[in-house]
C-alpha positions in Angstrom: 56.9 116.2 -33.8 58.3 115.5 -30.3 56.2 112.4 -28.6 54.6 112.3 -24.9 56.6 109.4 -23.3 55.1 108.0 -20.5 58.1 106.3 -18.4 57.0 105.0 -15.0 57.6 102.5 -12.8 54.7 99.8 -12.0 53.6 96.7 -9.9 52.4 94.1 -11.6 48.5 94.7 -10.3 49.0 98.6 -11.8 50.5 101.0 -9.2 53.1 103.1 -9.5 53.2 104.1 -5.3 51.3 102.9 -2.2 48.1 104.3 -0.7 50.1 107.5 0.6 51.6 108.5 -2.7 55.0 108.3 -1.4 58.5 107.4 -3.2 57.9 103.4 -3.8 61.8 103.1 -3.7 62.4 106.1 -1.1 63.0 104.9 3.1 60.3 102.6 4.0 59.0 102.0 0.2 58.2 98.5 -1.5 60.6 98.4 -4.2 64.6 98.1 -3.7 66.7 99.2 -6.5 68.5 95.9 -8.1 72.0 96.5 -9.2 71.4 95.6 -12.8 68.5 97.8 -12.6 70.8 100.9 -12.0 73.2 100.0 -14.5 70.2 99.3 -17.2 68.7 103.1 -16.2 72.3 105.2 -16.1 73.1 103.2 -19.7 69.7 103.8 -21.3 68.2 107.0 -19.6 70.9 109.0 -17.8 68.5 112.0 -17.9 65.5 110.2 -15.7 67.7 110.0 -12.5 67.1 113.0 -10.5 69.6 115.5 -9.8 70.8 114.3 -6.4 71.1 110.5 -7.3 73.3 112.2 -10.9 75.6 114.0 -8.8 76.1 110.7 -6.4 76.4 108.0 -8.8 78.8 110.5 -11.4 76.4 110.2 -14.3 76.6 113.0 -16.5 75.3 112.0 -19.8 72.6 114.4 -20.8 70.6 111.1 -22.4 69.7 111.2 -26.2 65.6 110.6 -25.3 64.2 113.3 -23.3 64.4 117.3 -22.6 62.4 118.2 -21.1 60.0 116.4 -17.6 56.6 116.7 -16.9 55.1 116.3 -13.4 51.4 116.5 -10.8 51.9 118.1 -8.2 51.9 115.4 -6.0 54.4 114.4 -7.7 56.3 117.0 -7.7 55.9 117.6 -3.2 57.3 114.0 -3.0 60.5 116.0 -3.9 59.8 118.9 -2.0 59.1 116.9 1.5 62.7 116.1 0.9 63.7 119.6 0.5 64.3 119.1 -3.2 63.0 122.0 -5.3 63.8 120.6 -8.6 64.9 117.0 -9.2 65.7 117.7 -12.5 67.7 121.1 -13.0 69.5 118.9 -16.4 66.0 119.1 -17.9 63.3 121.9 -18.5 61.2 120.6 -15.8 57.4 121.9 -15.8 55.0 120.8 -12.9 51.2 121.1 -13.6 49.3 122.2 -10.9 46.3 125.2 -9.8 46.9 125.3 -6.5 50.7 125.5 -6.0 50.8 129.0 -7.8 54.4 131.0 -7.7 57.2 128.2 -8.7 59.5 127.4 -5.2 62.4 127.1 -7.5 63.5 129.0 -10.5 63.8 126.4 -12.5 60.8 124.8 -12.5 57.7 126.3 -14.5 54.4 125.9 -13.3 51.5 125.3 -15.1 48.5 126.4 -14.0 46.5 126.1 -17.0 45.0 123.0 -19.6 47.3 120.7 -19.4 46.1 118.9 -23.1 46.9 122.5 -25.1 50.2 122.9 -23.2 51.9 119.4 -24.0 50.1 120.3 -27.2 51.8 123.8 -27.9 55.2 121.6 -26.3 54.8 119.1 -28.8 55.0 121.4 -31.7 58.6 122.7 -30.1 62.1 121.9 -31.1 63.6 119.5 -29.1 64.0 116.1 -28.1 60.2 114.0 -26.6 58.7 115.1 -23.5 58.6 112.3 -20.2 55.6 112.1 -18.2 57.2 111.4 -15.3 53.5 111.1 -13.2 51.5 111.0 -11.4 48.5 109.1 -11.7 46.9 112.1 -12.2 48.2 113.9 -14.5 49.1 110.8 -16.7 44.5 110.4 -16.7 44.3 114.0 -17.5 46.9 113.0 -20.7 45.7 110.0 -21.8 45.2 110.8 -25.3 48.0 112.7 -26.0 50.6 109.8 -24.6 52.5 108.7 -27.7 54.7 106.1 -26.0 54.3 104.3 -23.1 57.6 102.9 -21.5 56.3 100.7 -18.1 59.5 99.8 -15.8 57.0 96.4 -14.8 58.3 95.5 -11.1 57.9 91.9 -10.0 55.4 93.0 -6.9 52.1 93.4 -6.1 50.4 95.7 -3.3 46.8 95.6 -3.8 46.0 99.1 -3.6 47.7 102.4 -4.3 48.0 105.2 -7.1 47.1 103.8 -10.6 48.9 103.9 -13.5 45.9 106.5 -14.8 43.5 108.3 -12.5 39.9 108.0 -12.6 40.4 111.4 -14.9 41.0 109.3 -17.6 37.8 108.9 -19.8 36.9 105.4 -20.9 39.0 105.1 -24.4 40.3 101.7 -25.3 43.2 102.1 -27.5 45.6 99.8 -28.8 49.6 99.4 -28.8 52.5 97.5 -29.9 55.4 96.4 -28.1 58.3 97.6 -29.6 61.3 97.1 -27.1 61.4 95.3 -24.2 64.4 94.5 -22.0 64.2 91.7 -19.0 66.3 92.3 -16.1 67.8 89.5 -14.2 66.7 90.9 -11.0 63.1 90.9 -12.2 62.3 94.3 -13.9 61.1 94.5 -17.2 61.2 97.5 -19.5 58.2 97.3 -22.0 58.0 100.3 -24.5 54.5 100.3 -26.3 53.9 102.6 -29.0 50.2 103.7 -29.7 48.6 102.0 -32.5 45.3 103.8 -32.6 43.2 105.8 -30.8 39.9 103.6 -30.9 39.9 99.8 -30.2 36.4 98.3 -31.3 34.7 95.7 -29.6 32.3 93.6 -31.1 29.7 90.6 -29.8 32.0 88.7 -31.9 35.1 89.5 -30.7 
């Protein structure tokens, strides 16, 4: 069965973009993209750069982790308010959303209806694991179908900003295990976390 891979960027207090919602590494943003950063994400996942940055830095490895992108759609207008209808025409890119209703770009499906029983019915597809690419939002709304969680941990803090998982996301402790983890010189650490189970009990004792 393909997984739900959440792979996101974070600070170290737990927010993957500023107050506005806005590209953390766009113009004006808090996070500058290291070198050895770059390198680490063309080597291991070719298929998360969007489109535009592919074409510029040459990459054209299709990746060997993900097919297909998932996306909010706040997420998704980050790219449109840069007149980007689809960041990600190498994947099938599908953008959750009620309110945006016919799809600006042909290749981009949107989904206008429970986003749990579509990553479901996607889930039970041929094909290589799904990315949750964010937001917030829809990452709360998908808490307990996230298999994987793959946190690009930046070295910064801001204070406030989008969480990691919106106040959608019901109170459910659940537990995981680091299985990778790579340590950038430049600061960044890749943590992959696989999910252990889906109830963590607390006792008096604990």
């Amino acid at each position: 069965m393909r997984k739900l891979v959440y792979y996101i960027a974070s600070t170290l207090d737990g927010f993957l973009a500023g107050p506005d919602g806005g590209d953390p590494s766009g113009p004006g943003g808090f996070w500058s993209i290291a070198e050895d950063y770059l390198t680490y994400v063309i080597a291991a996942y070719p298929e998360t750069l969007p489109g535009p940055a592919r074409d510029a830095l040459s990459v054209t490895a299709e990746g060997t982790r993900f097919d297909t992108v998932l996306e909010g759609r706040r997420s998704y207008e980050v790219g449109i308010e840069a007149g980007i209808t689809d960041a990600y025409p190498h994947l099938r890119h599908l953008v959750f959303s009620r309110t945006l209703g016919e799809s600006p770009d042909p290749g981009v499906e949107i989904v206008a209806t429970d986003p749990v029983a579509r990553v479901r019915e996607l889930k039970q597809e041929e094909g290589k694991d799904l990315w949750l690419a964010g937001g917030g939002e829809l990452a709360g709304s998908l808490y307990s179908e996230i298999d994987t969680l793959i946190v690009k941990l930046n070295p910064t803090t801001i204070g406030a900003g989008v969480p990691l998982f919106s106040r959608q996301a019901a109170f459910d402790p659940v537990a995981w295990s680091l299985t990778d983890h790579k340590i950038l010189d430049s600061g960044t650490a890749f943590l992959t976390y696989e999910r252990v189970t889906d109830t963590v009990v607390v006792t008096d004792e604990d």
